[in-house]
MARFIGU-543836 format. One record per atom (N, C-alpha, C): residue number from 0; residue in one letter; z, x, y. Coordinates in steps of 0.001 Angstrom, whole numbers, plus 500000, padded with zeros to 6 digits. Layout:
N
(NUM,"a",(Z,X,Y))
...
This chain:
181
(0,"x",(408056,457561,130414))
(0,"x",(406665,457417,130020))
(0,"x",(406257,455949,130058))
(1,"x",(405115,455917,130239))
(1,"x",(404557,454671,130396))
(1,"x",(404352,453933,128891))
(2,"x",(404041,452573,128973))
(2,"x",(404188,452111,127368))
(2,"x",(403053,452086,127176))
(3,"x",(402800,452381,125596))
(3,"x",(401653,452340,124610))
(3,"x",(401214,451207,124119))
(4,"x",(399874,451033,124725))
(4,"x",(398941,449844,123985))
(4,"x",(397698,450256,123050))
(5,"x",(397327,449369,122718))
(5,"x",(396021,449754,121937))
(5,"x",(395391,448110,121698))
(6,"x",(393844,448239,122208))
(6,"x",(393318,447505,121758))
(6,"x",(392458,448005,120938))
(7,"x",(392172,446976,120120))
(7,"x",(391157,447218,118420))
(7,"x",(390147,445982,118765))
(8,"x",(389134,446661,119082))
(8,"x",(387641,445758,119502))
(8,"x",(386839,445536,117744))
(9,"x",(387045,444300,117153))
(9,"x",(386434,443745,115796))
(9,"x",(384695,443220,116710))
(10,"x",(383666,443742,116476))
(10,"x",(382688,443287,117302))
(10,"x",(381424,442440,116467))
(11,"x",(382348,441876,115402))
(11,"x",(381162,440355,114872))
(11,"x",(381841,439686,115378))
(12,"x",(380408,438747,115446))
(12,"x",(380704,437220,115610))
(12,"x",(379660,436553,114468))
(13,"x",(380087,435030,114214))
(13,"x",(378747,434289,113080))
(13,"x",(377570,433963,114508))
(14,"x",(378089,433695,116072))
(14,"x",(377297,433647,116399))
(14,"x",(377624,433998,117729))
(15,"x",(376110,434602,118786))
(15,"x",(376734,434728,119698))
(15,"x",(376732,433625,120966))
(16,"x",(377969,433727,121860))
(16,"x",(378220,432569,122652))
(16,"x",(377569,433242,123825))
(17,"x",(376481,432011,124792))
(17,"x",(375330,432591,125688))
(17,"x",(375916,433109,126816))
(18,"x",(377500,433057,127259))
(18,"x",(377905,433829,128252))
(18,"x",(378252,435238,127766))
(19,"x",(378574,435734,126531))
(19,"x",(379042,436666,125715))
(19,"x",(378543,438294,126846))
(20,"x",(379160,438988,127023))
(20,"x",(378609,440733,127138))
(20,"x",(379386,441370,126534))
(21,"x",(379947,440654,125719))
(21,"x",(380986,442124,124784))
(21,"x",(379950,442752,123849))
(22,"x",(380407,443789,123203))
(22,"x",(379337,444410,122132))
(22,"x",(379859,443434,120884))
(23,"x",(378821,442825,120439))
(23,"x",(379308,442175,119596))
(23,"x",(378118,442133,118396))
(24,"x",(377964,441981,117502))
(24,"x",(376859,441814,116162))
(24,"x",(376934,440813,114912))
(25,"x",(375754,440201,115396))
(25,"x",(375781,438414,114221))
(25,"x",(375158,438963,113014))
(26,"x",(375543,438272,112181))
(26,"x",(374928,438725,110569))
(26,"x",(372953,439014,110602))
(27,"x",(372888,438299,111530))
(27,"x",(371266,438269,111320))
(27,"x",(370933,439714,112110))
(28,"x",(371354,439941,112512))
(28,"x",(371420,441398,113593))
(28,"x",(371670,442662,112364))
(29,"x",(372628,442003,111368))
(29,"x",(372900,443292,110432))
(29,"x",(372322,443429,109348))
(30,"x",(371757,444044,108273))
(30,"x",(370738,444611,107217))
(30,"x",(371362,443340,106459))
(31,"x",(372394,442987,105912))
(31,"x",(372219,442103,104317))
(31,"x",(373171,440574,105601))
(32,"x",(372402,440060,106464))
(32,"x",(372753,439042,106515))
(32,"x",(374141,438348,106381))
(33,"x",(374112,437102,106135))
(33,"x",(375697,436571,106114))
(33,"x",(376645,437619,105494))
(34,"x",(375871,438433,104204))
(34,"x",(376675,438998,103532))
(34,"x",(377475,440290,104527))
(35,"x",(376806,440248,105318))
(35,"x",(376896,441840,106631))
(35,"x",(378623,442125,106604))
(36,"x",(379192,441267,107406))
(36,"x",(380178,441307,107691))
(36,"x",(381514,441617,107164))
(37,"x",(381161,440911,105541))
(37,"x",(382392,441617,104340))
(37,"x",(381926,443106,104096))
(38,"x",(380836,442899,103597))
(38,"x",(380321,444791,103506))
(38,"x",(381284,445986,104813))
(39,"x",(380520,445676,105971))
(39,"x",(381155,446381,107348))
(39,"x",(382176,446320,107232))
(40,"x",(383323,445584,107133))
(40,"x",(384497,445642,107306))
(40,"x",(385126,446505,106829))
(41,"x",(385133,446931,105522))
(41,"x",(385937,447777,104626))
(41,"x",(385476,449129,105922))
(42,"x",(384211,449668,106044))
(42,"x",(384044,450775,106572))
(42,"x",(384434,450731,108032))
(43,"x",(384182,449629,109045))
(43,"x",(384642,449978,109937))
(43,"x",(386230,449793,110251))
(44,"x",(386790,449593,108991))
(44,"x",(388256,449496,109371))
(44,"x",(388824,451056,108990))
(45,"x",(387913,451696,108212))
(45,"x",(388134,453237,107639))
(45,"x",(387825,453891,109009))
(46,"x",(386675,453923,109976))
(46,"x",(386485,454572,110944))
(46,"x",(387313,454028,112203))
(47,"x",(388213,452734,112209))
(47,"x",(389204,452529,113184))
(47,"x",(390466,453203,112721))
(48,"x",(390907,453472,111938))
(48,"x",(391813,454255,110783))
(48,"x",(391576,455956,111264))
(49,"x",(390540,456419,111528))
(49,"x",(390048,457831,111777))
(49,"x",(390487,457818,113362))
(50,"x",(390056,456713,114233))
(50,"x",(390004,456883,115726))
(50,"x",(391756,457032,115896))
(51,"x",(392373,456314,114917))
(51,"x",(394025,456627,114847))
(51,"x",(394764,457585,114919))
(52,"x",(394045,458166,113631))
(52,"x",(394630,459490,113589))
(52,"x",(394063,460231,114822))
(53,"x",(392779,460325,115347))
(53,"x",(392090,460994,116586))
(53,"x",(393322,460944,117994))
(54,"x",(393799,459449,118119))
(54,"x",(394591,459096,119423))
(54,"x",(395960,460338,118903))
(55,"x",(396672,459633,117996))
(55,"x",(397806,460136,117378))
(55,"x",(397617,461974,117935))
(56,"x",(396873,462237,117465))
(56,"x",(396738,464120,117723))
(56,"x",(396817,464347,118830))
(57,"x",(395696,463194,119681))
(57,"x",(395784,463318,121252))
(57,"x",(397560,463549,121986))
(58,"x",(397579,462599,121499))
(58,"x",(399132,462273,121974))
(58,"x",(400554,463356,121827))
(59,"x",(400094,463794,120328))
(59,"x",(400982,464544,119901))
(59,"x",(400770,465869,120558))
(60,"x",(399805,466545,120312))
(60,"x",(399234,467581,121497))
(60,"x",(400530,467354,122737))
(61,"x",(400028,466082,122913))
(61,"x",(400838,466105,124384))
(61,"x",(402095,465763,124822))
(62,"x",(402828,465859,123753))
(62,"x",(403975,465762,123520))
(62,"x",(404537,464228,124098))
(63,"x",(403215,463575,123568))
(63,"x",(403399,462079,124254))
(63,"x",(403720,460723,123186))
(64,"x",(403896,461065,122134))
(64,"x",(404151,459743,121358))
(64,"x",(405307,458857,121313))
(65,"x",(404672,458063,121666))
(65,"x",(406236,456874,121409))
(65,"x",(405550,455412,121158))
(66,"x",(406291,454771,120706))
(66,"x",(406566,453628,120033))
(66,"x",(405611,452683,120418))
(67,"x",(404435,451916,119971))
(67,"x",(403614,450882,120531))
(67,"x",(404001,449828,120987))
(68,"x",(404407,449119,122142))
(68,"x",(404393,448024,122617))
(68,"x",(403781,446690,122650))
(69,"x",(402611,446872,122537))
(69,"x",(401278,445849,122416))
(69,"x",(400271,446299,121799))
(70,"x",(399853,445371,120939))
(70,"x",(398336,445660,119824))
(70,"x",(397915,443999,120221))
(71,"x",(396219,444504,120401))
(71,"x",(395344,443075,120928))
(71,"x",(393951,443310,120296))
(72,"x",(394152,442749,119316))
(72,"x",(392484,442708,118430))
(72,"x",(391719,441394,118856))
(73,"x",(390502,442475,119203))
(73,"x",(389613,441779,120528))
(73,"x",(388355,441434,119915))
(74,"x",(387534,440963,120798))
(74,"x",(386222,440656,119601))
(74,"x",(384727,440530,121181))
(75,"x",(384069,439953,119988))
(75,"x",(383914,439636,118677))
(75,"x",(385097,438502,118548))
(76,"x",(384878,438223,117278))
(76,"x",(385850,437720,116008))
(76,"x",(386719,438119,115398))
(77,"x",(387849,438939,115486))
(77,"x",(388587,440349,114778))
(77,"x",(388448,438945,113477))
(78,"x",(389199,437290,113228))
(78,"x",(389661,437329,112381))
(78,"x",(388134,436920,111519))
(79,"x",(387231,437386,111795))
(79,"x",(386328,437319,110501))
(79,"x",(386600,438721,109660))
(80,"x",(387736,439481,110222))
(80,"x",(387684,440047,108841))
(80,"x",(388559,439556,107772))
(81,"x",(389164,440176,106533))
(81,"x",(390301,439954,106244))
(81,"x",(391553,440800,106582))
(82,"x",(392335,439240,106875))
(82,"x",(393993,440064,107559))
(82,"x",(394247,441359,106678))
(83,"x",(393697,441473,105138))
(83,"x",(394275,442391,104591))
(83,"x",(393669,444137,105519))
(84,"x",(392266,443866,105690))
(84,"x",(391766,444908,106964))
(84,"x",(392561,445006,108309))
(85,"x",(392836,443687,108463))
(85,"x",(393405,444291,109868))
(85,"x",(395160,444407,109800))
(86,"x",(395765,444072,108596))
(86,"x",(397122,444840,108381))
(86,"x",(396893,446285,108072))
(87,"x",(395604,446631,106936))
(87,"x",(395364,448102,107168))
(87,"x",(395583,448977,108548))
(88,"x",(395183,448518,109531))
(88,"x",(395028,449200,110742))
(88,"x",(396407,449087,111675))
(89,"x",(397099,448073,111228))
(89,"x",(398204,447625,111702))
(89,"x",(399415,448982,110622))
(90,"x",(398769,448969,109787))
(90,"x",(399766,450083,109060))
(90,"x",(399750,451367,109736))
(91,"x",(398485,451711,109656))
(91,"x",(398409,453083,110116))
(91,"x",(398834,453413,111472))
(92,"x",(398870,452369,112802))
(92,"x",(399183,451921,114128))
(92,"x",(400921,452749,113706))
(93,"x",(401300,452295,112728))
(93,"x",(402781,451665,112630))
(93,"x",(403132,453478,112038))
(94,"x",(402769,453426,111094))
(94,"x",(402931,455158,110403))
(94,"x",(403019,456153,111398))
(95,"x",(401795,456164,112504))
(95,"x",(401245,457149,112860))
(95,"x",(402482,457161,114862))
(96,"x",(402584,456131,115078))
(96,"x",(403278,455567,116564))
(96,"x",(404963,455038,116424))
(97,"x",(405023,454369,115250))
(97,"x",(406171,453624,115336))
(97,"x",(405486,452378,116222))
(98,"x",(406604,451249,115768))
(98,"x",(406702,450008,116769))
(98,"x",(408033,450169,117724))
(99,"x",(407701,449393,118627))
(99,"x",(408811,449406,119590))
(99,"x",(409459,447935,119128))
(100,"x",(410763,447037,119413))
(100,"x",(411538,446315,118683))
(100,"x",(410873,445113,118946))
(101,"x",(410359,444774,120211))
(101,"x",(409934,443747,120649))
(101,"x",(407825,443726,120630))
(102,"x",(407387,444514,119909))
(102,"x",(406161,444608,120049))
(102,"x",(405367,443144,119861))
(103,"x",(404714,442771,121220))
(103,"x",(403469,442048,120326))
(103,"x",(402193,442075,120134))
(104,"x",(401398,441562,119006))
(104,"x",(400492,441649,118170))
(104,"x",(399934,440408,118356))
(105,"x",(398620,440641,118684))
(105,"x",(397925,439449,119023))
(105,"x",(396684,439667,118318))
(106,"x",(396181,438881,118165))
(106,"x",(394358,438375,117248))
(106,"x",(393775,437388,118508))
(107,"x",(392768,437593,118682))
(107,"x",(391725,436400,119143))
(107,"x",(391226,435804,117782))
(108,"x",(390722,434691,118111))
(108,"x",(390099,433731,116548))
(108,"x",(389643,432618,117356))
(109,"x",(388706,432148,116832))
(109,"x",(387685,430854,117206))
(109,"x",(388324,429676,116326))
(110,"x",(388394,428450,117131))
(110,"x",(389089,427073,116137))
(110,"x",(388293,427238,114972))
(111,"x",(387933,427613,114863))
(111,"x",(386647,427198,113620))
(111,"x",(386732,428860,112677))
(112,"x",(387152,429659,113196))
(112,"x",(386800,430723,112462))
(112,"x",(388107,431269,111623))
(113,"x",(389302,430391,111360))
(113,"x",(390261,430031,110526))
(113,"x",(390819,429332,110082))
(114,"x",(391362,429391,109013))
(114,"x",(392458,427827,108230))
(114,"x",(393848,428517,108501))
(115,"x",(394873,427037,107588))
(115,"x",(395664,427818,107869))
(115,"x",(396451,428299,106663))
(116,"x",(395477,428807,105755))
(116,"x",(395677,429840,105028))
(116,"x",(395777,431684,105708))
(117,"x",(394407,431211,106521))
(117,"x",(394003,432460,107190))
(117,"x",(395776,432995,108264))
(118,"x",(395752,431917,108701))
(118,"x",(396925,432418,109853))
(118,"x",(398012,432619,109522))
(119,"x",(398054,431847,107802))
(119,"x",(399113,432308,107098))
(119,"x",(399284,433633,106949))
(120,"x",(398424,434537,106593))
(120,"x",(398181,436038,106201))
(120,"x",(397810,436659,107187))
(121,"x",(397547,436076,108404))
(121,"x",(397837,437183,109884))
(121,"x",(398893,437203,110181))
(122,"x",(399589,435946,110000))
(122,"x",(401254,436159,110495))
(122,"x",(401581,437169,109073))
(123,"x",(401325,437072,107854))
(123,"x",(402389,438140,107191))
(123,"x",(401637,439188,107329))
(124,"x",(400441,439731,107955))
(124,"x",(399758,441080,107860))
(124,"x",(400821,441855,109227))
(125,"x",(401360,440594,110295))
(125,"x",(402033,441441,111337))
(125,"x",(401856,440824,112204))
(126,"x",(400841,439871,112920))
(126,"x",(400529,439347,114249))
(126,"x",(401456,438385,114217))
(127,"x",(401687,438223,115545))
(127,"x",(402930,437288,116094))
(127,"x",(402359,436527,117235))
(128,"x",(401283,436797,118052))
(128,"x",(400283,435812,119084))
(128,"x",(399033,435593,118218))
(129,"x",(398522,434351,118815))
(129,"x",(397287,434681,118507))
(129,"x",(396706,433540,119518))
(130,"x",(395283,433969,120085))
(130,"x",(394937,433146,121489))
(130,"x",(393547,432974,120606))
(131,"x",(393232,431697,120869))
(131,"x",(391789,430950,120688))
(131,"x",(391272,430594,121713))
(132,"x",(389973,430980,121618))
(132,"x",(388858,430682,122413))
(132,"x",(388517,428995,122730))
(133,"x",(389188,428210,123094))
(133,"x",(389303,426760,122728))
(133,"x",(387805,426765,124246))
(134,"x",(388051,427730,125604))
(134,"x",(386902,427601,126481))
(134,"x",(386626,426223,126949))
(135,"x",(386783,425472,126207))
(135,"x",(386914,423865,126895))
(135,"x",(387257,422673,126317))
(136,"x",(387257,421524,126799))
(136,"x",(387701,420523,125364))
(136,"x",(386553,419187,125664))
(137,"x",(385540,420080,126958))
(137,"x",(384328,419001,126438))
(137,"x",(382864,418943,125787))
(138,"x",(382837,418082,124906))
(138,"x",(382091,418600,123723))
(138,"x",(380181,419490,124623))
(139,"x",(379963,418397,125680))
(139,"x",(379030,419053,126128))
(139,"x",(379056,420291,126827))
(140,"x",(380096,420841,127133))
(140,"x",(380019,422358,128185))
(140,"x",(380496,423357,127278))
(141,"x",(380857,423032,126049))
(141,"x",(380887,424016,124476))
(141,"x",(379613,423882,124267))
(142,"x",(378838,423033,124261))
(142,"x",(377302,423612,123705))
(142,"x",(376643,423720,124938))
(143,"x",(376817,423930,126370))
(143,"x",(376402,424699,126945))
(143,"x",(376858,426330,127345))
(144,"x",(377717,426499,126582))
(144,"x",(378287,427869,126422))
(144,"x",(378169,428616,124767))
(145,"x",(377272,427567,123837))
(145,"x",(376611,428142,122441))
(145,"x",(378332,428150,121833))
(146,"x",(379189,427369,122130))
(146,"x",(380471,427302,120610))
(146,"x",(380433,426447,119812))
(147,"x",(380774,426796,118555))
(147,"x",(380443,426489,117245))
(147,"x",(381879,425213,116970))
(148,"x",(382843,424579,117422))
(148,"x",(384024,424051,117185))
(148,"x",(384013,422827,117807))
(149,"x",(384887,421904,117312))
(149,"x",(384902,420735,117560))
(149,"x",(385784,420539,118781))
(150,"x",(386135,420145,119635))
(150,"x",(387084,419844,120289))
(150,"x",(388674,419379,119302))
(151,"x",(388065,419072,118967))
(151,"x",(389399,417973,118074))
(151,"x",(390021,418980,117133))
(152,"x",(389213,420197,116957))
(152,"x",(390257,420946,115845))
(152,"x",(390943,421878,117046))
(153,"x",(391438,421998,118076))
(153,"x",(391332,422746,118707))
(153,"x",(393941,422536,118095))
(154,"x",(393462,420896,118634))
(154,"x",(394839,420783,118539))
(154,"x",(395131,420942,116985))
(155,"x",(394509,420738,116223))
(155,"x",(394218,421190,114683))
(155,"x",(395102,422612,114299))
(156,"x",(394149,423856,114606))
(156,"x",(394400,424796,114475))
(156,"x",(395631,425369,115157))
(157,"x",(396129,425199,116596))
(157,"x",(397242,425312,117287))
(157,"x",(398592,424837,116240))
(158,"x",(398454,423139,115921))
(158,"x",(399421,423313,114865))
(158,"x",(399712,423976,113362))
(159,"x",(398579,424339,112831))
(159,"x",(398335,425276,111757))
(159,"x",(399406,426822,112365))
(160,"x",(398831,427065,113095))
(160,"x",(399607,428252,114073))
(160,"x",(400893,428457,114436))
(161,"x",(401443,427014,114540))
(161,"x",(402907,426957,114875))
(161,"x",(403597,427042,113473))
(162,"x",(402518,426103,112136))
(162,"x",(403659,426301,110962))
(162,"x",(403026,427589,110107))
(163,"x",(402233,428246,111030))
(163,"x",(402360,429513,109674))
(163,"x",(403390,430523,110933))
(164,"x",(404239,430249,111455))
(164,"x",(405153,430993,112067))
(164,"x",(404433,431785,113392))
(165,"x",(403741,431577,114018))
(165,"x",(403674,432257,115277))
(165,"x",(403970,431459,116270))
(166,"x",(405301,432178,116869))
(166,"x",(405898,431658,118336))
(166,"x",(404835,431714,119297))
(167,"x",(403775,432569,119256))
(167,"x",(402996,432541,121057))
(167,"x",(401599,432436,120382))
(168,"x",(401071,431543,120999))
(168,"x",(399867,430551,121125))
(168,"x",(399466,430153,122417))
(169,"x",(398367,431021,122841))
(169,"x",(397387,431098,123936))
(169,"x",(395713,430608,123367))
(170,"x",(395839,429922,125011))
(170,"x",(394361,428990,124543))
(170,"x",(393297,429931,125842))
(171,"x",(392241,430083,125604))
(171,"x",(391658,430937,126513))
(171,"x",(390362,429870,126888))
(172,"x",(390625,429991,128615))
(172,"x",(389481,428844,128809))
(172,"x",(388374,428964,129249))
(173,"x",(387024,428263,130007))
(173,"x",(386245,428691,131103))
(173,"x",(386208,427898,131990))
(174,"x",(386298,427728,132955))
(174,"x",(385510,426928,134046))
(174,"x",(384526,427461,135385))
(175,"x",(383948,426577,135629))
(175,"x",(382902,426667,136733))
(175,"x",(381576,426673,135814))
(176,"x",(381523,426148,134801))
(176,"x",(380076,426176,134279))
(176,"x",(378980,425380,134624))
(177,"x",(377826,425366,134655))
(177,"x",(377159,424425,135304))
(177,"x",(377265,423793,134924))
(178,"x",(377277,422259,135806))
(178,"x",(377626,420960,135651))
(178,"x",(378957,420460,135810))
(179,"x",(380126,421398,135708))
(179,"x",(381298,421151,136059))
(179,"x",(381569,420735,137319))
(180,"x",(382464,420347,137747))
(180,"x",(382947,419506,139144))
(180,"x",(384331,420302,139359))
């Protein structure tokens, strides 16, 4: 059998970036504002929790379950929620599939959209990668692509990353934007 992945699409962002087409939703987009996003979370981590059990039946039906290989929480922002939400989902992944020995677990996250408190408690919720949107390291073709981060925290957060224990650290970039050479 072929190996089992699953991606988990988290679809806020605080803002959106002007190349963006993912489905994604900014607080001002949602009924109570900044507050949007803690509210949503609890529930849409209950209805990613439901789509679980939904796959799981699929599978089982088909006499197809085995062990997850790769989990990639996509965005959006997955880590604007709290790790404690997305270890929820990481539990039920785990209950419902098993892990395979070598599985990895990855988060996307914006330099700016964690400390390293935060990465402290993704590494113990379960993630073992985690790739930032770093997209460039010059300050003008980040604000021609609408990102919210400094250049300078970029190497910031990477080392935050290495001492809250995650071996794999991916930087995700762009080029060809206008004005580039």
């Amino acid at each position: 059998m072929k190996p089992l992945s699953f991606y988990i699409h988290i679809p806020y962002c605080i803002r959106r970036c002007g190349y963006c087409d993912f489905n994604t939703y900014t607080p001002s987009e949602l009924k109570d504002g900044e507050a949007s996003v803690a509210k949503v979370s609890q529930g849409y981590v209950d209805a990613a929790i439901i789509e679980i059990n939904q796959a799981f039946a699929f599978f089982n039906d088909k006499k197809q379950v085995r062990p997850i290989e790769t989990i990639f929480f996509g965005g959006g922002t997955p880590t604007l929620l709290p790790a404690a939400d997305l270890a929820r989902i990481l539990d039920k992944l785990r209950e419902k599939f098993g892990f395979s020995e070598n599985i990895e677990i990855t988060t996307e996250a914006n330099p700016d959209s964690v400390s390293a408190v935060d990465l402290k408690n993704l590494r113990t919720a379960g993630m073992n990668r985690v790739s930032f949107g770093m997209q460039s390291a010059k300050t003008h073709v980040l604000a021609i692509l609408d990102r919210t981060h400094n250049p300078a925290r970029v190497s910031e957060v990477v080392n935050e990353a290495i001492e809250a224990g995650f071996e794999h650290v991916s930087l995700d970039l762009i080029y060809g934007v206008p004005g580039e050479s």
